[in-house]
C-alpha positions in Angstrom: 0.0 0.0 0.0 1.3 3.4 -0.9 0.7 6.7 0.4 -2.0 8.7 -1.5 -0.8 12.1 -3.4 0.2 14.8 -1.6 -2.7 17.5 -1.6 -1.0 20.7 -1.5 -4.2 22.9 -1.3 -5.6 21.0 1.9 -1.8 21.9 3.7 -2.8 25.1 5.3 -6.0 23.7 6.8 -4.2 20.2 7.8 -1.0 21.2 8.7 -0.1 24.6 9.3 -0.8 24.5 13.1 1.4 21.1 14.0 4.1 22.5 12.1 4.1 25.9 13.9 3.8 24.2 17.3 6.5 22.0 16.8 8.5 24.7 15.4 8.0 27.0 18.3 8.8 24.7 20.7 12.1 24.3 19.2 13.1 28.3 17.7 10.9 29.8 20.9 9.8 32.4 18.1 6.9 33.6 16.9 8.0 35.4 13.8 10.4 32.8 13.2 8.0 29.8 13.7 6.1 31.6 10.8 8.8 32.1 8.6 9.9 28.1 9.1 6.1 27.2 8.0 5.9 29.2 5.2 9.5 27.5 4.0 8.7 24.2 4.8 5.1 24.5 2.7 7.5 26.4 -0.4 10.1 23.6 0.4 7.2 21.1 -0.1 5.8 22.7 -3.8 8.9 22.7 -4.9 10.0 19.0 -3.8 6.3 17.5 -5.0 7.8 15.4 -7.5 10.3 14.0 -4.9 7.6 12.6 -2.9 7.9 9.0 -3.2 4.7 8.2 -0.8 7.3 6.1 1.5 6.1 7.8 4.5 2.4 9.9 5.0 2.2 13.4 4.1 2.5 14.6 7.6 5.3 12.4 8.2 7.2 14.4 4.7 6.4 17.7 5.9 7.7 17.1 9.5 10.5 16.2 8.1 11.5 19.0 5.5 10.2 21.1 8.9 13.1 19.5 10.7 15.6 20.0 8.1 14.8 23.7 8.0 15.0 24.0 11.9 18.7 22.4 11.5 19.6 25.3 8.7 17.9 28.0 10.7 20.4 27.2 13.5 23.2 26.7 11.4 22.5 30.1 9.5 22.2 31.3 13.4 25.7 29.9 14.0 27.3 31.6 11.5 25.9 35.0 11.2 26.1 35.1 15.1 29.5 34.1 15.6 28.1 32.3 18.7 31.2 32.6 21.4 32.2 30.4 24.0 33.1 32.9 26.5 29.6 34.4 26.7 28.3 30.9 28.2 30.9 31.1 30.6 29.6 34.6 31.7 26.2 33.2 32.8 27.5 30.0 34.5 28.0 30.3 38.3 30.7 27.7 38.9 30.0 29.0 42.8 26.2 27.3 42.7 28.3 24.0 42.0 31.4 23.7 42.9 33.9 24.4 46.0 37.1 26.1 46.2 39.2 22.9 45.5 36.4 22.5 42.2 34.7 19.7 44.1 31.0 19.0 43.8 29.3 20.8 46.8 27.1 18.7 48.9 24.2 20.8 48.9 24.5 20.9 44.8 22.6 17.5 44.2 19.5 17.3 42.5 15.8 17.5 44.4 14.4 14.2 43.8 12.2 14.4 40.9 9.6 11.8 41.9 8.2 8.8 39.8 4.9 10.0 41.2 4.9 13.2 39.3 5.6 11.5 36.5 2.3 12.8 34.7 3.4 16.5 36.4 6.2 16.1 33.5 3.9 16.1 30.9 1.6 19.0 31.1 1.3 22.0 29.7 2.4 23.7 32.9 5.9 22.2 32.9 6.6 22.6 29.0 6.0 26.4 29.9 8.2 26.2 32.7 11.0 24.0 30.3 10.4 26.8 27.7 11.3 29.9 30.2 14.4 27.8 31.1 15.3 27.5 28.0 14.7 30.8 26.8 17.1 31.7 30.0 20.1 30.1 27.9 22.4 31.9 25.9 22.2 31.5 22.1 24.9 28.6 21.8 23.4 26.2 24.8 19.8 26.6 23.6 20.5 25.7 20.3 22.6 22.6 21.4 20.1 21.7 24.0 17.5 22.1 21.0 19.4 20.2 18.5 19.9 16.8 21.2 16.9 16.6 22.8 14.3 17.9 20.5 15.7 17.5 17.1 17.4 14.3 18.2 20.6 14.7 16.4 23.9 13.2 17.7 27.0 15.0 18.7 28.9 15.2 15.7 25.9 16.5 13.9 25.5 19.4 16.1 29.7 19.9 16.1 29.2 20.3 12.4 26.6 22.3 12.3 27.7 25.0 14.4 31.2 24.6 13.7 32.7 23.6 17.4 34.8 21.1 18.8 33.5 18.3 20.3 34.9 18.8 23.4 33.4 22.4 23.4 29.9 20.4 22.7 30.5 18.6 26.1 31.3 21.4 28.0 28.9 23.4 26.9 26.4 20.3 27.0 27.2 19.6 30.7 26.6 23.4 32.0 23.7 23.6 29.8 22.1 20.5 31.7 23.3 22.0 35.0 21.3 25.0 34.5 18.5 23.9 33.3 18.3 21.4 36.0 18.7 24.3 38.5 15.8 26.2 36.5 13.5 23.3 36.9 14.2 22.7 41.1 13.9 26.2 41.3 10.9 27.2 38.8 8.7 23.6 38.8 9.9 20.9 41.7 10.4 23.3 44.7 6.7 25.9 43.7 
């Protein structure tokens, strides 16, 4: 069984407000969201005859969606000249760490119960994710973005944005830190 023809003039209707949602989640905004759906629908005229009907309509559009968040970020990389030293700035190494750079006691995660588990999934707590996320500086939100939401793997990312891997892991570790902190502070501990 094959996947009926793509039905451009039903995309607007069907489509338009998955592809901005999952497009906001992952740009955190609006304007831009916009811009990524109105690419991905031109993206989609002009690749019609590509479609092979391997996969559902939905399933084609997601994906030239994802492929556009991926060059949004890398166009973001490059036109920002997204610097190391300005995550360093907002990092408190102090929050973490003691004098001798050992972990400080009182610096391990609130227990983040199994009951709550459905707490994780609501609305409230993606708003909460979101504001930590829109905390980050330019460079860790768009990695964080780029693992957890876009699903790619390290190298990926490294290319993309033109850093080292171990710049990737540093960068990756303080960005989990802080979000972590966000969440205790902002979600667990209200």
């Amino acid at each position: 069984m094959t996947a009926k023809e793509p039905t451009p003039s039903k995309w607007i209707e069907n489509y338009a407000d998955s592809l901005f949602n999952y497009a906001i989640v992952r740009v955190s905004d609006r304007e831009i969201a916009k811009d990524l759906v109105q690419e991905t629908f031109l993206s989609g005229l002009q690749g019609l005859a590509s479609f092979r009907g391997d996969s559902s309509e939905k399933t084609w559009l997601f994906s030239i969606m994802k492929n556009k968040i991926i060059d949004h970020y890398r166009k973001s990389a490059a036109h920002n000249a997204i610097s190391f030293s300005n995550f360093e700035q907002s990092f408190d190494y102090n929050s973490y760490f003691d004098e001798e750079g050992e972990w400080k006691e009182s610096a391990g995660p609130v227990n983040w119960s199994d009951s709550n588990r459905d707490d994780y999934r609501s609305k409230e707590f993606h708003e909460t994710l979101q504001k930590c996320l829109n905390k980050l500086t330019v460079q860790s939100r768009t990695i964080f973005t780029l693992k957890y939401l876009e699903d790619l793997e390290f190298e990926a990312i490294c290319k993309v944005l033109e850093i080292s891997t171990s710049n990737y892991w540093v960068i990756m570790h303080r960005t989990k830190l802080i979000i972590r902190q966000c969440i205790e502070k902002n979600w667990i501990q209200t």
